[in-house]
N, C-alpha and C positions, 0 to 999 in steps of 0.2 A: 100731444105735441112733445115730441125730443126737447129737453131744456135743452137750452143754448151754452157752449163752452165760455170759462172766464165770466159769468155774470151770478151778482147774488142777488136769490131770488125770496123775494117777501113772503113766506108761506109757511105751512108744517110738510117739514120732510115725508110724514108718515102719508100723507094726500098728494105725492108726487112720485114716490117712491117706484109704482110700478110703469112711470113714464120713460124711467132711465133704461137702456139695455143692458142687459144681463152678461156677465161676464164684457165687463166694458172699462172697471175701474181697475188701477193701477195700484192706491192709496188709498185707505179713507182712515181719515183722522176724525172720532169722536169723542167732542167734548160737551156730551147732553147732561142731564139731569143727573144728581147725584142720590136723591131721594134724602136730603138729609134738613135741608132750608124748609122756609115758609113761605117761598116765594110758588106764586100760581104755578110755574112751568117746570117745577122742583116736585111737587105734590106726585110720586109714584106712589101707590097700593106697596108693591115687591117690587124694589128694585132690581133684583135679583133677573124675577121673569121680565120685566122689563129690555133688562139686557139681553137676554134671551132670542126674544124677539129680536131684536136689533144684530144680535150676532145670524140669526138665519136667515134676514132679510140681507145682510151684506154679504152673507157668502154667496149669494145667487149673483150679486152687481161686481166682485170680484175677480179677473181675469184669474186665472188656473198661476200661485206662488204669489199670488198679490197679497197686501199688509193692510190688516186694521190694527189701529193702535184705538183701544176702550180706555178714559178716564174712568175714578169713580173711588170711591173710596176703598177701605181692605174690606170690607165683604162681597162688594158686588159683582163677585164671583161664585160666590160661595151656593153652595148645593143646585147647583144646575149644570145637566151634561151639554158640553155645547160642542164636543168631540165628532158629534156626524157632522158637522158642519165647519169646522176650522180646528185649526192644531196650534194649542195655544203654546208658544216656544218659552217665554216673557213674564214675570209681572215685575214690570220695571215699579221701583220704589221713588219718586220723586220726593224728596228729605227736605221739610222746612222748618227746622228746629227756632225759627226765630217767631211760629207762631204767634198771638197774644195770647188765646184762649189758654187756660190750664186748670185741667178737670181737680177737684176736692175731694172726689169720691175713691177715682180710677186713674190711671195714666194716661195723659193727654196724648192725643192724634196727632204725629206730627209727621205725617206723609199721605200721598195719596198715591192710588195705581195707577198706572199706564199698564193695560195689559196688550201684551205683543202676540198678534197671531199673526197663523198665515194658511192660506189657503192652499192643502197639500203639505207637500212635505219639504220643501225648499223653496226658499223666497227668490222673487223674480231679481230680486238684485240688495246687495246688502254693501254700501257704501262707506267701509270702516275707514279708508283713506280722506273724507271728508268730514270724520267728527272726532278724530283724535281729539282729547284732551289731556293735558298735560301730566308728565308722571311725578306722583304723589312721595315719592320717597324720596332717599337719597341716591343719587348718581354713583355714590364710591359702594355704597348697600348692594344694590343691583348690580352692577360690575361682579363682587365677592361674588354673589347670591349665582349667577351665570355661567362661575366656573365650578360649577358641580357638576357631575359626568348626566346628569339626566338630561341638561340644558346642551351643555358640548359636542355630545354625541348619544344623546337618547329621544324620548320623544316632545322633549318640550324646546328642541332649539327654535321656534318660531315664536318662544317667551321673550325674546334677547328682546337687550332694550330697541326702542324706535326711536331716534332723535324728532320725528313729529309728536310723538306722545304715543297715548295706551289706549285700547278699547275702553269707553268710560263708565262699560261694566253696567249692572242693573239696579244701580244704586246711584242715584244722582242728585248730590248735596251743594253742586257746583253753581245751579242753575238759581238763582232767588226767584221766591216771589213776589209782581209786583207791590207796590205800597201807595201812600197818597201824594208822594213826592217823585213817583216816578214819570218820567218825561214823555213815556208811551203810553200810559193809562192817558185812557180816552173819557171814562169819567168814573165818578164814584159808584156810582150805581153796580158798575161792570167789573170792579174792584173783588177779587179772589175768585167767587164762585163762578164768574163767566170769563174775564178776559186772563189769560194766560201768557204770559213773558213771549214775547218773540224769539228767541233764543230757544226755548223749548220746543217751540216749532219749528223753526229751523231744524235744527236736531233728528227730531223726527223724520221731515219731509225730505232731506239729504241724504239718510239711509238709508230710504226703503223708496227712493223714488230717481227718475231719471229726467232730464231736460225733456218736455215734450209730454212727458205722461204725465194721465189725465186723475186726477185727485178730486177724491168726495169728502167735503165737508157737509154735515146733515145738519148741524147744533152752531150756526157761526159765529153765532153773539155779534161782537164789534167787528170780525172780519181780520184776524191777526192769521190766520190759515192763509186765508184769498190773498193777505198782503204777502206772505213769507213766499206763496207761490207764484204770485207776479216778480215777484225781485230773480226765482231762482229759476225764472222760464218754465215752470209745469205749470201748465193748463188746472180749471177747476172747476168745479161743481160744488153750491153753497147755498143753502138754506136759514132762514133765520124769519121766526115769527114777528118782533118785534119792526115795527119800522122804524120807530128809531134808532136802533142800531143797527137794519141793514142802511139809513141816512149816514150812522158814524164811517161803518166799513166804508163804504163808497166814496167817502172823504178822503181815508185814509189810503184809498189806493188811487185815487186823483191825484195826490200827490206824487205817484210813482209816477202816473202817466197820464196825462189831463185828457179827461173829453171820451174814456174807453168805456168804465163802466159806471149805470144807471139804474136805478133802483125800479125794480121789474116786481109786480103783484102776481103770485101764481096764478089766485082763481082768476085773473084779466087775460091771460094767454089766449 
C-alpha cells in the first residue's frame, strides 16, 4: 500500500521504504541516527555505511534535481563514495558554540553537518529570496567594499548589497539550539539529539522546496518537519518508530489544524 500524503506513520522507514514510488520526492530531510549516543536507535556499527545506504536508498525516491539535506556529525561522510548516487553541493556547518560538553583531552565539537545534495547536477529549485538573513557587517563597509571596479563593472556586480539580506552562506551560527526553557521543546527526552529548532527547518524546506511538493521525512522524532511543512503548504511523508513521539508530533500539528492527522501503525496498514 502507497503511504498516504500529510500523515505520520508509526514504523521504521527502512520496512516501508520500498512502498514509496521512485522518483516521487521533492525533499527529503534527514535527521536519523548520529552513531554517537547510547540510546537504542542511535547504536550504528559504521555510521558511515549507514549513511550510505540511506543516500542510495533516496536517490531512487528523489525526482531528477531533488534535495536531500543528511544531518550527522563531521565524519559521517567520511570515506564513502556516494558520487554514483548524488552530487554533494553542501556541508553546511550548523555552529553551536554555546554547547556544555567541553572535551579535556581534544577540542570540543561545536557543530554539526547538514550535508546538501542533489540529484543531478542542478536543483529543482533553490529559493534564495525566502531565507535572506541579515547582513553581518557594516552598511558604510560594503558601500566602500562595492566601489571596486570587480563589483561595478566586473564579475561580482551581483555581490551589491540586498537591502533583504545576504545568502546565509554555509555556515550557520544564527540559528540556536534548543534548551530546557525553550517554548517549542516538546519534552526533554527529545532535547538536542532528536528534536531540532523550527527555524532550522524552515530554512531548509523554503529553499529546496515549493508550495505543493511532496517532502520525505524518514527519522521524524517529535514531528518539527511535518509541522514546518503544514504551516508552509508542502505535503509530506514521515516516519517515526517511537509512538510516543509520532502521539507528540500529531499534537503538535492539531494545533495547526484540528482533526487532520492521526497516528497510523505501519505494520496495521
Amino acid at each position: 500500500m502507497v503511504p498516504e500524503h500529510n500523515r505520520i506513520y508509526c514504523g521504521d522507514f527502512f520496512g516501508f521504504c520500498n512502498k514509496i514510488e521512485d522518483q516521487s520526492i521533492d525533499l527529503i530531510i534527514s535527521d536519523g541516527p548520529y552513531g554517537v549516543t547510547q540510546n537504542d536507535w542511535d547504536r550504528i556499527p559504521s555510521i558511515q555505511e549507514f549513511n550510505l545506504e540511506l543516500i542510495k536508498t533516496f536517490s531512487a525516491k528523489l525526482k531528477e534535481g531533488g534535495t536531500l539535506y543528511l544531518f550527522g556529525k563531521p565524519d559521517c561522510l567520511d570515506f564513502i563514495d556516494y558520487r554514483p548516487y548524488l552530487n554533494l553541493k553542501s556541508k553546511i556547518i550548523w555552529y553551536q558554540p554555546s554547547r556544555l560538553a567541553q572535551g579535556r583531552r581534544g577540542y570540543t565539537n561545536n557543530y554539526d553537518i547538514i550535508g546538501y545534495f542533489i540529484k543531478g547536477k542542478k536543483p529543482r529549485c533553490f529559493n534564495l529570496e525566502s531565507i535572506r538573513v541579515s547582513q553581518l557587517v557594516e552598511l558604510e563597509h560594503r558601500r566602500r567594499c562595492e566601489n571596486v571596479p570587480s563589483v561595478t563593472n566586473g564579475q561580482y556586480g551581483k555581490t551589491r548589497f540586498n537591502k533583504n539580506g545576504k545568502n546565509p552562506g554555509d555556515v550557520w551560527g544564527d540559528i540556536k539550539q534548543l534548551t530546557y526553557k525553550s517554548k517549542e521543546l516538546v519534552s526533554r527526552q527529545a532535547l538536542n539529539t532528536i528534536q531540532k529548532p523550527e527555524k532550522l527547518i524552515e530554512r531548509l524546506v523554503l529553499a529546496s522546496s515549493n508550495p505543493g511538493d511532496m517532502v520525505l521525512d524518514p527519522f521524524s522524532g517529535v514531528g518539527t518537519c511535518p509541522v514546518v511543512c503544514k504551516r508552509y503548504k508542502r505535503n509530506f511523508m514521515a516516519f517515526e518508530m517511537q509512538p510516543a513521539f509520532v502521539e507528540a508530533a500529531n499534537d503538535r500539528l492539531d494545533k495547526l489544524d484540528q482533526g487532520q492527522t492521526a497516528i497510523d501503525f505501519l505494520y496495521g496498514m
